[in-house]
C-alpha positions in Angstrom: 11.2 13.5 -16.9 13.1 11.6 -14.5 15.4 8.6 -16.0 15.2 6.4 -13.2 13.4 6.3 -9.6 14.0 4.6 -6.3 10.7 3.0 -4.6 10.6 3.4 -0.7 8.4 0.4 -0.2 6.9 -3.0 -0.7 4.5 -5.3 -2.1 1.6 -3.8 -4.2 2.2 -0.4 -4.3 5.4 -0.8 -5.2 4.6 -2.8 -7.9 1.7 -0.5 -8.8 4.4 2.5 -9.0 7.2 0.2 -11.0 4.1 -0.4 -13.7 3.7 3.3 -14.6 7.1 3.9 -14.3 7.7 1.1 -16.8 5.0 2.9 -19.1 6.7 5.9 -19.1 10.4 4.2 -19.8 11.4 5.5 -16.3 14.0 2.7 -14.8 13.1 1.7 -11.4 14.9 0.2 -8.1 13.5 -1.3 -5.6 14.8 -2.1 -1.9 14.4 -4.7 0.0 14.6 -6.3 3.5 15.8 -10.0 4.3 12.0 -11.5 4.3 11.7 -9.7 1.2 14.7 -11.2 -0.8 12.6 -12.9 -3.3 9.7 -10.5 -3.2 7.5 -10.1 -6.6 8.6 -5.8 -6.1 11.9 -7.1 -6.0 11.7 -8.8 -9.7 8.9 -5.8 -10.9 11.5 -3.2 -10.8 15.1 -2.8 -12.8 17.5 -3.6 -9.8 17.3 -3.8 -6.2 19.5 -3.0 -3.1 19.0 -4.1 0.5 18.5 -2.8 3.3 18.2 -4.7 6.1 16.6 -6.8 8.5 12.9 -8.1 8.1 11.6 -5.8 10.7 10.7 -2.5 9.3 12.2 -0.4 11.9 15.4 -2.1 10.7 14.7 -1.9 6.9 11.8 0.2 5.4 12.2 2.7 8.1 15.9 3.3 7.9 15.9 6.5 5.5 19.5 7.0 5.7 19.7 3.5 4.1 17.0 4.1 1.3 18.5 7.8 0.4 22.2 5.5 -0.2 21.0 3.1 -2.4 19.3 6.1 -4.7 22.8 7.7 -4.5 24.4 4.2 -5.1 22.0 3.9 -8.3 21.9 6.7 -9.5 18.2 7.4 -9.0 16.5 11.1 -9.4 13.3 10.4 -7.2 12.2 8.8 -4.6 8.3 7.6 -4.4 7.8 6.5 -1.4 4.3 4.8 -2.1 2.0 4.5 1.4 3.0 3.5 5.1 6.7 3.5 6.2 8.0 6.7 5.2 5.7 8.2 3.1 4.5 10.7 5.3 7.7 11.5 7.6 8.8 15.1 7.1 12.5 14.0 8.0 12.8 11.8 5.1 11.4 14.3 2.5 14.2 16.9 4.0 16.7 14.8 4.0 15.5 13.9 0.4 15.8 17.0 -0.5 19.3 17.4 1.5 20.8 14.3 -0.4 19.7 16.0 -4.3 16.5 14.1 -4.4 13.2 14.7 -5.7 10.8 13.3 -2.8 8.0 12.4 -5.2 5.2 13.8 -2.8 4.5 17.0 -0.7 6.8 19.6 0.8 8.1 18.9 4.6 6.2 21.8 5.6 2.7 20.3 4.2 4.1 16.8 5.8 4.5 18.7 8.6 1.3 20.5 9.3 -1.0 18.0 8.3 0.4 15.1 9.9 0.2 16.0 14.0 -3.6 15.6 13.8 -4.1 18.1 16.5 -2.2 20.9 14.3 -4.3 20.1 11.8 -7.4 20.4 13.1 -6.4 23.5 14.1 -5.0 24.4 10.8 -8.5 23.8 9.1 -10.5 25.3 11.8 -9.0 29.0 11.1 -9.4 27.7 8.0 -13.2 27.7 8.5 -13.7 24.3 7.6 -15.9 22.4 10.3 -14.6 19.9 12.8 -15.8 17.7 14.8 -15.8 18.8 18.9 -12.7 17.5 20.0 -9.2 18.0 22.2 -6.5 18.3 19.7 -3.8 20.3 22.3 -0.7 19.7 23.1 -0.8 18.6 26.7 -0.7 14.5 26.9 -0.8 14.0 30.5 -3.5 11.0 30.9 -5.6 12.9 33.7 -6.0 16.2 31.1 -6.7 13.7 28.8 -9.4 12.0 30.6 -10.8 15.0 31.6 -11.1 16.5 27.9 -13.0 13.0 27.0 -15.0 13.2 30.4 -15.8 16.9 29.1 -16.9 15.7 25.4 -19.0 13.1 26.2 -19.2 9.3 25.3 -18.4 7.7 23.6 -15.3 9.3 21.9 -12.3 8.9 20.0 -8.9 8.5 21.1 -6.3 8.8 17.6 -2.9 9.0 17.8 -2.0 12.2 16.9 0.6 11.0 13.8 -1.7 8.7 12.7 -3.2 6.6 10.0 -4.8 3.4 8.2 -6.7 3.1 11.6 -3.6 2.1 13.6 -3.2 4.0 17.0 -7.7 4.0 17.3 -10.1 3.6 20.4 -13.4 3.8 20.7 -14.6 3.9 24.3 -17.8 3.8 25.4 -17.6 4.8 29.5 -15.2 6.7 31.4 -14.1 3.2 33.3 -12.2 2.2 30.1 -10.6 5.2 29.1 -7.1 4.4 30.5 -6.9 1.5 29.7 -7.7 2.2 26.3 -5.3 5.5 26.2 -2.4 3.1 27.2 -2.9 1.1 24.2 -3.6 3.4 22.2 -0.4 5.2 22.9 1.8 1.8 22.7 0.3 1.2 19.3 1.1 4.5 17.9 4.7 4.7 19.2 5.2 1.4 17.7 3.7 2.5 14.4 4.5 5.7 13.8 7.5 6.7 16.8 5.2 9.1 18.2 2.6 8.3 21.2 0.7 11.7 21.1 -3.1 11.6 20.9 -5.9 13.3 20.0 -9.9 12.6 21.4 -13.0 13.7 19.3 -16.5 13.2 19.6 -17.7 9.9 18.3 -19.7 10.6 15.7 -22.8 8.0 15.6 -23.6 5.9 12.2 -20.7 7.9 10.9 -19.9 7.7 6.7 -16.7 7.9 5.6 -16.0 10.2 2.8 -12.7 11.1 1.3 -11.9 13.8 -1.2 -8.8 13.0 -3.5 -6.6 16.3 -4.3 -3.7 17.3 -6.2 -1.6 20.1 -6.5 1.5 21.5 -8.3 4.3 23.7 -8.1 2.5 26.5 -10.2 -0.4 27.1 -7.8 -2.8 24.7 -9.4 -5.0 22.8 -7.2 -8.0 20.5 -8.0 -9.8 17.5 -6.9 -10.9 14.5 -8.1 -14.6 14.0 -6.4 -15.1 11.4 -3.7 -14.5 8.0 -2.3 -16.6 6.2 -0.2 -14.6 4.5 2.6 -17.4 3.4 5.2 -17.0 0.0 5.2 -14.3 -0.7 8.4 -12.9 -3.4 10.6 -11.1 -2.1 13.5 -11.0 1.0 12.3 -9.2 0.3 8.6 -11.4 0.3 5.5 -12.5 -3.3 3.8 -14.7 -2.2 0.5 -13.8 1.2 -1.1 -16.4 3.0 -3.9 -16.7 6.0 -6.1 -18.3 8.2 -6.3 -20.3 8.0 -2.8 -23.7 6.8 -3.2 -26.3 9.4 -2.2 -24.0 12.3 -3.0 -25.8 15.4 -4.6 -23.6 17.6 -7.1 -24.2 20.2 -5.2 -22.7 18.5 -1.8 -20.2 17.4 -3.8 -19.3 20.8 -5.4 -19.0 22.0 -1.1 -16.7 19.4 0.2 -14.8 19.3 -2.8 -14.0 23.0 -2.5 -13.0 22.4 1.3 -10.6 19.8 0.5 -9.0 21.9 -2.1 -9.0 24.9 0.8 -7.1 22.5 2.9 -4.5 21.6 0.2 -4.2 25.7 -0.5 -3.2 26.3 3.3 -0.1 24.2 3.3 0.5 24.9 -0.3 0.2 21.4 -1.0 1.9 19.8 -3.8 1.1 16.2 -5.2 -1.5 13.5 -4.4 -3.3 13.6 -0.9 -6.9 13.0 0.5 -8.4 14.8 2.6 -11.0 12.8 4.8 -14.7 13.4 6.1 -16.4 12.2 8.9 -19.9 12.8 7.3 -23.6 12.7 9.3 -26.5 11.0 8.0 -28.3 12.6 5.6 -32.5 13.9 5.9 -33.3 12.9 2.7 -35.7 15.6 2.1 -33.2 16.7 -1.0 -32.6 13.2 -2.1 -29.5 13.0 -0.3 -28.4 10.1 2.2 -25.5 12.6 3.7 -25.7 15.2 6.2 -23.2 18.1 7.8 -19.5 16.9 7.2 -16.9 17.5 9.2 -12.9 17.9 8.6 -11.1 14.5 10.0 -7.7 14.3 8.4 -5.3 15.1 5.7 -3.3 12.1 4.0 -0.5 13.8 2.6 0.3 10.3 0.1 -1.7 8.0 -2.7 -4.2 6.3 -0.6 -4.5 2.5 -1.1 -7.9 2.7 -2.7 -7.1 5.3 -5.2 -7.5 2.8 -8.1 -10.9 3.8 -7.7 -10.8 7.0 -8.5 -8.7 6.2 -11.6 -11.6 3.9 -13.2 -13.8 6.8 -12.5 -11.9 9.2 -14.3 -9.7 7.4 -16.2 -6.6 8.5 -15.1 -3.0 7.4 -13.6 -3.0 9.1 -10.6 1.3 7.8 -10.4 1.6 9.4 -13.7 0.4 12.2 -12.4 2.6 12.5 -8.9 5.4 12.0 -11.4 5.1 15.1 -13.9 3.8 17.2 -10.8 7.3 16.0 -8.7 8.7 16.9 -12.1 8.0 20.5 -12.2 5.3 19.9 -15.0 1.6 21.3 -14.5 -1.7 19.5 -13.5 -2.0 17.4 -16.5 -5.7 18.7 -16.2 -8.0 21.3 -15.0 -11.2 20.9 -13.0 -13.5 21.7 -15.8 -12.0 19.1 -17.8 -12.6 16.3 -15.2 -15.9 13.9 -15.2 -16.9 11.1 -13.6 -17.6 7.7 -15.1 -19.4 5.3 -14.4 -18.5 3.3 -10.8 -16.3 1.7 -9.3 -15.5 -0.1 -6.0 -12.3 -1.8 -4.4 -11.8 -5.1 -2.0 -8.9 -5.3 0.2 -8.1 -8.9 0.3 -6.0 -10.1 3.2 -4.6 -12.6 5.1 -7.0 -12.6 8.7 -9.6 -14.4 9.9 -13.1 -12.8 10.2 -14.6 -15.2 12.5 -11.8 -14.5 15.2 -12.1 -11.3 15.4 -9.8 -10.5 11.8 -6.7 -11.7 13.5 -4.1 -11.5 10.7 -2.5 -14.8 9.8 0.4 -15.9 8.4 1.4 -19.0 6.2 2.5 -19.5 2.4 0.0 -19.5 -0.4 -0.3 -22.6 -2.1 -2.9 -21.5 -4.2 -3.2 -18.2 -5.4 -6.2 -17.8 -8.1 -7.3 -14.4 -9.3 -10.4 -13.6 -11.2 -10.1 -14.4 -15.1 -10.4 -11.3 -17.0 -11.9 -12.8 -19.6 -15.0 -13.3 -18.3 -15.0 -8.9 -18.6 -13.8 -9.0 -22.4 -17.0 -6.8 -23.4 -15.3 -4.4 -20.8 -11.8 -3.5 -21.0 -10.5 -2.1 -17.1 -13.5 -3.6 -15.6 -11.4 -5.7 -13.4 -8.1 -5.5 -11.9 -6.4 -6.6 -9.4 -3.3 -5.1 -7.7 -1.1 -7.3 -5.8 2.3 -7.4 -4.7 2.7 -11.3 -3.9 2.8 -14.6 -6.5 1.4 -18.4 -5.9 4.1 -19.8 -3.4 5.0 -16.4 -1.6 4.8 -16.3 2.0 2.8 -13.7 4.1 5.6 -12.7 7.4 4.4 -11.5 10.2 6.6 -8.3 10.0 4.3 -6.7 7.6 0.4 -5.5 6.5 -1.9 -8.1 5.9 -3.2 -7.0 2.8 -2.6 -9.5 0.0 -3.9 -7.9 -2.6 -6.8 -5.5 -4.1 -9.4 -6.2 -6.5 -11.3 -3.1 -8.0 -13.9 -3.4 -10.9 -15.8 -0.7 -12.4 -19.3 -0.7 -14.2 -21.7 1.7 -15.7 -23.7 1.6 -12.8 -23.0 1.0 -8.9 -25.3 -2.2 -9.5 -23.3 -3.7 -12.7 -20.0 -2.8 -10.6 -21.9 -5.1 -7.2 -22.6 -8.0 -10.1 -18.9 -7.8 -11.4 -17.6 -7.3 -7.7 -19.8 -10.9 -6.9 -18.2 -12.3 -9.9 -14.5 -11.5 -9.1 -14.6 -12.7 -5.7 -16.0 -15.7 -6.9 -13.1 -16.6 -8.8 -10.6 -15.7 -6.5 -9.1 -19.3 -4.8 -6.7 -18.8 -1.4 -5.1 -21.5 0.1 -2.3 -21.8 2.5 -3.7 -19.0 5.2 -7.0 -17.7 6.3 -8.3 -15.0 4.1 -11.2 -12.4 4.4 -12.7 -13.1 0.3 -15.6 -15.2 1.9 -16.7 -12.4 4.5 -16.0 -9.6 1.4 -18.6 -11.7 -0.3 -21.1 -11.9 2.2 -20.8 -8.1 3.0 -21.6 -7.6 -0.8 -24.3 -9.5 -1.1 -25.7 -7.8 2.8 -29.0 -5.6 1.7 -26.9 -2.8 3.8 -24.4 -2.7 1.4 -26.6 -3.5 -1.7 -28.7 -1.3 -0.9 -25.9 1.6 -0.1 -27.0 2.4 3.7 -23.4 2.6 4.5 -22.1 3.5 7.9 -18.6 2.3 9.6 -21.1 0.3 12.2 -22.0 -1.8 8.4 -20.0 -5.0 9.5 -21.5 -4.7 13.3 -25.1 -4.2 12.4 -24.7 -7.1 9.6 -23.0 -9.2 12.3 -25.5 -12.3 11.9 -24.9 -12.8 8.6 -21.1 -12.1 8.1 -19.6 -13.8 10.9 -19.3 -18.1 11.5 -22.0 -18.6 8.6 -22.2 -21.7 6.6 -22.7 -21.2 2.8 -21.9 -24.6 0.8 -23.2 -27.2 3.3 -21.9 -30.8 4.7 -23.6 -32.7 1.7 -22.0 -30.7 -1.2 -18.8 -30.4 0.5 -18.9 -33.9 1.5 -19.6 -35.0 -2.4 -16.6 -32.1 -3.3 -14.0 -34.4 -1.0 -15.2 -37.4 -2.7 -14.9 -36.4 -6.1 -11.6 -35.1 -5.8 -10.2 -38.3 -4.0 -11.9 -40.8 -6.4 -10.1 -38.5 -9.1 -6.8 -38.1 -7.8 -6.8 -41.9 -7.6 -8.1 -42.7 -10.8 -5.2 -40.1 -12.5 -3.1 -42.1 -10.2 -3.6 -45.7 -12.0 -3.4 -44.2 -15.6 -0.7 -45.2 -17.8 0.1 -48.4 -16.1 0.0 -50.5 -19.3 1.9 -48.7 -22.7 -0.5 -51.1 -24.4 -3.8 -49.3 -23.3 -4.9 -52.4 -21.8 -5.5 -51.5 -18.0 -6.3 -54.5 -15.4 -9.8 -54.4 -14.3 -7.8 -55.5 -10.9 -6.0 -52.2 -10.5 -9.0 -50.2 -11.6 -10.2 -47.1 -9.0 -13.5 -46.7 -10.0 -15.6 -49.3 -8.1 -15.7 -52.0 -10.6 -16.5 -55.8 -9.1 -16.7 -58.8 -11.0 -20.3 -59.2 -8.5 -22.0 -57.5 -6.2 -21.6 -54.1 -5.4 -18.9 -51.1 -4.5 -18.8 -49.5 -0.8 -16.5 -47.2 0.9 -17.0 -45.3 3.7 -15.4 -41.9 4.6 -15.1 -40.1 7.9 -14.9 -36.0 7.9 -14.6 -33.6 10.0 -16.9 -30.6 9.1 -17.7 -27.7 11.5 -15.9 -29.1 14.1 -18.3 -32.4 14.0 -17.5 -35.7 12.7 -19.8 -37.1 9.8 -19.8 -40.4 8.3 -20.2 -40.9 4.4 -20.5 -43.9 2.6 -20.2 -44.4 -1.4 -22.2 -47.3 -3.1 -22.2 -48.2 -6.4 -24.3 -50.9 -8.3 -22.2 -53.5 -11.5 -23.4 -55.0 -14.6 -21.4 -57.9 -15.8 -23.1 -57.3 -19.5 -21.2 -54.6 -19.7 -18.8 -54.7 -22.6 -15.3 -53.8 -21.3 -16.1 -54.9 -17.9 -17.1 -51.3 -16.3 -19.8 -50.9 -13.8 -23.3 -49.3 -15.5 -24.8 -48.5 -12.3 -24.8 -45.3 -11.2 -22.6 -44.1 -7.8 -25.0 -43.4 -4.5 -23.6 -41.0 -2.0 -24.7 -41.3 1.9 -24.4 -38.3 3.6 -25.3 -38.7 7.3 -28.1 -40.9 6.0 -29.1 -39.1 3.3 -29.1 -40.5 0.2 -28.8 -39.4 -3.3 -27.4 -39.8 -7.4 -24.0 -39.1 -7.5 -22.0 -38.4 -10.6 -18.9 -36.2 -11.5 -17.2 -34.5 -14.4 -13.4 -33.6 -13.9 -12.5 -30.5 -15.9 -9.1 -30.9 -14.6 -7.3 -31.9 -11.0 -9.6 -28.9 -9.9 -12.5 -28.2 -10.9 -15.3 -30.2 -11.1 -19.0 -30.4 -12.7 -20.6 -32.5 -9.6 -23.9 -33.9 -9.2 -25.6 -35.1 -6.0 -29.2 -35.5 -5.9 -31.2 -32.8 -7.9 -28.2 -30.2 -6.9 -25.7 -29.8 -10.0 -23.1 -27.5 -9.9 -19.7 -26.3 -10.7 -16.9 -26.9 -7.7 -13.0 -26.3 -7.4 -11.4 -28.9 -4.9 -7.9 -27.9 -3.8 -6.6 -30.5 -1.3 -3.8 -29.3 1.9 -2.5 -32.8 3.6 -5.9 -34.1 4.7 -8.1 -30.6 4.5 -10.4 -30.0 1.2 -10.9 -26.4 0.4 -14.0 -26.5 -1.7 -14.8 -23.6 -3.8 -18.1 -23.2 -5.3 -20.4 -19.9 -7.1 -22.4 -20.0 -3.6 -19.2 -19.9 -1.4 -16.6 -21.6 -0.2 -15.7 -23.8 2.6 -13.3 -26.2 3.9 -13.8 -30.2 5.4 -11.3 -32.4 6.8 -10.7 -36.3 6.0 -10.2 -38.3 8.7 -7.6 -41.3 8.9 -8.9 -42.8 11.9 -5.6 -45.3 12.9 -3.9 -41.8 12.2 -5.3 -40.2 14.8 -6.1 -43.0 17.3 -2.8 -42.3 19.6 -3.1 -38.5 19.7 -3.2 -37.2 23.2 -6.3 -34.7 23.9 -5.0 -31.0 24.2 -3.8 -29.9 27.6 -6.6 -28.1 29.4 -6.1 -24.6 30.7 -3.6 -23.0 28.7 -3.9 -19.9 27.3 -1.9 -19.7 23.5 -0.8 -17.4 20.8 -3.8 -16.6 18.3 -1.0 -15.6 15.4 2.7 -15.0 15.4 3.9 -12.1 17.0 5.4 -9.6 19.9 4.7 -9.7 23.4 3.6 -5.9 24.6 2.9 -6.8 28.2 1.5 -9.4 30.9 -0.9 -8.2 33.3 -0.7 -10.8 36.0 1.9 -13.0 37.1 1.8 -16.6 38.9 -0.9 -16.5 41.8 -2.6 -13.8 40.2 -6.6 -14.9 40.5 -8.5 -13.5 37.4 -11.8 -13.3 36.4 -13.5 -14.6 33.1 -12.8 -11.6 30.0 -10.1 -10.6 31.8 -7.3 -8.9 29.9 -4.0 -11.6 30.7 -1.7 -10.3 27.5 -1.2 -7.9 24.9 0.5 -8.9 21.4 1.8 -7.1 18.5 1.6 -8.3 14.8 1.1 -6.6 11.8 1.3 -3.2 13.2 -2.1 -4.3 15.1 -2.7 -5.0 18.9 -4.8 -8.0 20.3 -5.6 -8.7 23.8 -5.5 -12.0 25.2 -8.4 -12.7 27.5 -9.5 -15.0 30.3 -11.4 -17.9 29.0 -12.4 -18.3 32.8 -12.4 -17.9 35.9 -9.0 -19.2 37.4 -5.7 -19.0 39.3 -2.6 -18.4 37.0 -0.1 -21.2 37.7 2.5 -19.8 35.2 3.5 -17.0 32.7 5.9 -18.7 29.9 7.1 -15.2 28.3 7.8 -11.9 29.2 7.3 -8.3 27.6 9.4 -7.9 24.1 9.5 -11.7 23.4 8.8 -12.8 20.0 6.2 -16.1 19.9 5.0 -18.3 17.6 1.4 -19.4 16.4 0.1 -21.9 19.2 2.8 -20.9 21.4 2.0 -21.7 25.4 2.0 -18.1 26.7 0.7 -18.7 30.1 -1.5 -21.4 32.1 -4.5 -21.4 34.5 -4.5 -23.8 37.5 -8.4 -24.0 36.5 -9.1 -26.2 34.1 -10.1 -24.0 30.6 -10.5 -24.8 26.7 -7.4 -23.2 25.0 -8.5 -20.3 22.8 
């Protein structure tokens, strides 16, 4: 076995891979890039070299670089986890070249399953079906719109050297097929430095199934059943499951004997996945899938391949290891079962509501689930994750903060553990997706398995801009915590014990009773609250008996709270009694409760009594990023929804549109430029809201 191993990546999987590694008393080194310095990979691994600037292309993509610090150290191996370089036939050569063991496929297999459109041609003399589609050569846009003209809408454009749903279109009419092909093209040059596409058929109410393989130098191939990946956002997975619900052994037996065919053509050796685009089913067998057709080979680990370990209870990163190693599939397929279920939640840093635009920020608070609320049931929750409380998330890379997978005896006791995870999972510092992973969990579509990459579309109403704690519980979370933090505040003024009923915080009077009003902001309203709270001079040291009455809006009810520390709280308002976790950011409250989670403001209204109004009609910067390309300049008119911009961050596109009608008085940036959050990219003579 290998002594020591260098890891071609970042963040999670690269802590993932230094964990085994560490198991099996393999050293590891890790590499790094300047926003990276301090990175939790950095500190998993044994040493570290870097190697470069933060931007991948001048870092994590620089092979030459990577393949020098294994030399430098003295590594064997190279795993080069997922993204980046993992599935670049160049850097597995030069691997190779350089005396390395690329812990992965051959080139060739690189090679002839990554261009898409060799692929597809690959499997189809392979006599596995595929879905109608253009997978030749020529790129020229009119062939290309002809070919999708041909098909039939609405189809798929994919760049040809694809993957995680970067370098994807859907388009519904012939009108928006160049404009789509364009940015498709951008995006996949910029991803993967290749613009070729491919255009399929778009399959309606499509599943996502995925077939993990593995192969070794000896001519051993088998697979290791299904995953269930139909649950998407822009075309890249959000909630992962195994095995797929609905699936028949005898299904399963068929397109786990394709998948293993497709590993055999390009003698394929290591981990991949070999991916479905699978029909509805009839039913009439008991079955919710239908005909399933060949979509694409990953030739890597995929990022949801923790669930297929709790379902067979195995290290898949062990296993690339001893396979890269020369050693035989630790296993044969007779010998491999399936237990139990398990699903996966990608946790990132976006914001659902607008359109899961990633975000950037530091988190300030970064609570994971507590796994001792599974001590029955060892491995029923874990969480991989690649950053600590107090990292920053740049915008130079994924926005995937971490993954959480649990695993049951059944799909349902996996859902109940899934609820329960999220629930305990506190972010604060940057938008995050747990809320909307909670609500798609607890959507009868997903409960219920009717699973279909349209899930999060045809859910819309329920996932998207959706209150779940309410102004009065939030309102009684903000109190709570301020009438805490200043009671913590006036402890310990006295040695002697003795504390001035002067300098108390907690509404004691000598007479009469306690008021205090608060103003908050919630839901982009203003609300006015007001605490009361009756005395008792009888009262032996001096404290108030009466009990604290919270107006909310003119409701009025009991208020009482129990602090379990500076965080959580057992609060009480009215008949409502519950458990909350306040977590304050400057003046914003983020309240965490077992219903959901939400976020009010207090207002300081002297604070905020000189602030100018925002400057109507201009257009700003949703999230840091790159200018791609302006589509007007000064004078252009433009109508309402029209596309004005295109930005890059976090490998992702995202058009700016025309709040309005207007006339654009003036374009502050230009193609290539790098902007900030909030950043002034151009303005509208007509007065607009700024977006």
């Amino acid at each position: 076995m290998f002594n020591k191993i260098l890891i071609a990546n970042r963040g999670e999987i690269a802590c993932r891979v230094a964990a085994t590694a560490r198991r099996m008393a393999i050293q590891t080194v890790a590499v790094y890039s300047d926003a990276d310095a301090h990175a939790k990979h950095v500190q998993a691994c044994d040493e570290a070299v870097h190697i470069g600037n933060s931007a991948p292309r001048e870092s994590y993509l620089r092979w030459e670089k990577i393949i020098a610090a294994a030399q430098a150290t003295g590594a064997q191996a190279i795993h080069p986890g997922y993204g980046f370089l993992s599935e670049n036939e160049e850097f597995a050569q030069a691997c190779a070249k350089a005396g390395l063991v690329f812990i992965g496929p051959p080139a060739s297999a690189i090679l002839a399953m990554g261009l898409k459109a060799e692929a597809k041609q690959l499997m189809e003399r392979a006599g596995v079906p595929l879905v109608p589609g253009y997978h030749a050569a020529n790129q020229d846009p009119e062939v290309l719109q002809q070919a999708a003209d041909a098909i039939g809408y609405p189809v798929l454009i994919k760049a040809s050297a694809g993957g995680g749903g970067k370098g994807m279109r859907v388009v519904e009419s012939a009108t928006d097929f160049a404009q789509a092909l364009a940015s498709c093209k951008r995006e996949a040059s910029s991803s993967f430095g290749d613009d070729a596409v491919l255009i399929e058929k778009y399959v309606q109410r499509p599943r996502h199934i995925e077939i993990q393989v593995f192969g070794d130098m000896h001519g051993n191939y088998v697979h290791l059943f299904e995953r269930d990946c139909s649950v998407q956002r822009r075309h890249q997975k959000v909630l992962e499951e195994a095995p797929a619900p609905g699936m028949t052994d005898a299904l399963r037996l068929q397109m786990g004997a394709a998948a293993v065919a497709a590993a055999r053509a390009v003698n394929y050796v290591g981990a991949g996945t070999v991916e479905f685009i699978v029909e509805p089913g009839s039913k009439t067998d008991g079955s919710t899938i239908g005909a399933f057709y060949f979509m694409e080979m990953n030739t890597r680990l995929q990022v949801e391949h923790p669930v297929t370990e709790a379902i067979t209870g195995l290290d898949l990163v062990e296993w690339q290891l001893r396979v890269a190693n020369g050693e035989p599939l630790p296993l044969r397929q007779e010998a491999l079962a399936i237990q139990g279920h398990a699903i996966e939640a990608r946790i990132c840093a976006e914001n659902p509501d607008k359109q899961f635009l990633p975000a950037t920020g530091t988190l300030q608070v970064y609570a994971l689930p507590d796994s001792s609320a599974f001590d029955r049931a060892p491995g029923a929750v874990r969480v991989d994750s690649g950053v600590r409380q107090g990292d920053a998330i740049s915008p130079f890379y994924d926005s995937m903060v971490a993954k959480l997978i649990v695993h049951g005896a059944t799909r349902q006791e996996a859902l109940a553990r899934m609820e329960t995870a999220l629930k305990q999972t506190h972010i604060v510092g940057l938008p995050t997706n747990v809320e909307f992973l909670r609500r798609v969990v607890r959507t009868p579509s997903f409960a219920n398995a009717d699973l279909d990459t349209a899930l999060i579309a045809r859910e819309a109403g329920v996932l998207f801009s959706r209150e779940t704690v309410g102004l009065q519980i939030a309102a009684a979370a903000l109190v709570a915590a301020t009438l805490h933090a200043e009671q913590q505040a006036a402890k310990g003024t006295d040695r002697s014990g003795w504390v001035d009923p002067w300098a108390r915080r907690d509404g004691w009077r000598s007479h009469g009773a306690y008021q205090r009003g608060f103003s908050v902001g919630f839901q982009e309203a203003t609300h006015s609250v007001v605490l009361r709270k009756n005395t008792s001079t009888g009262a032996a040291d001096g404290a108030p008996s009466g009990p604290w009455v919270l107006e909310v809006e003119g409701a009025c009810a009991v208020f009482q709270f129990l602090a379990g520390d500076d965080h959580a709280f057992d609060l009480q308002w009215g008949p409502r009694r519950l458990l909350v976790w306040v977590y304050r950011e400057g003046d914003v409250f983020h309240v965490f409760t077992n219903s959901g989670s939400t976020r009010i403001t207090a207002i300081d209204a002297l604070a905020h009594a000189g602030e100018a109004h925002a400057e109507v009609g201009r257009l700003t910067a949703p999230m840091p990023g790159k200018v791609v390309s302006m589509a007007v300049k000064a004078g252009d008119a433009v109508r309402k929804g029209q596309a004005l911009a295109v930005m890059e961050a976090m490998k992702m596109e995202h058009t700016i549109a025309a709040p309005a009608d207007g006339i654009v008085g003036e374009v502050l940036f230009a193609p290539g430029d790098q902007v900030t959050e909030g950043a002034e990219l151009l303005r509208l003579q007509t007065p607009v809201a700024p977006i």
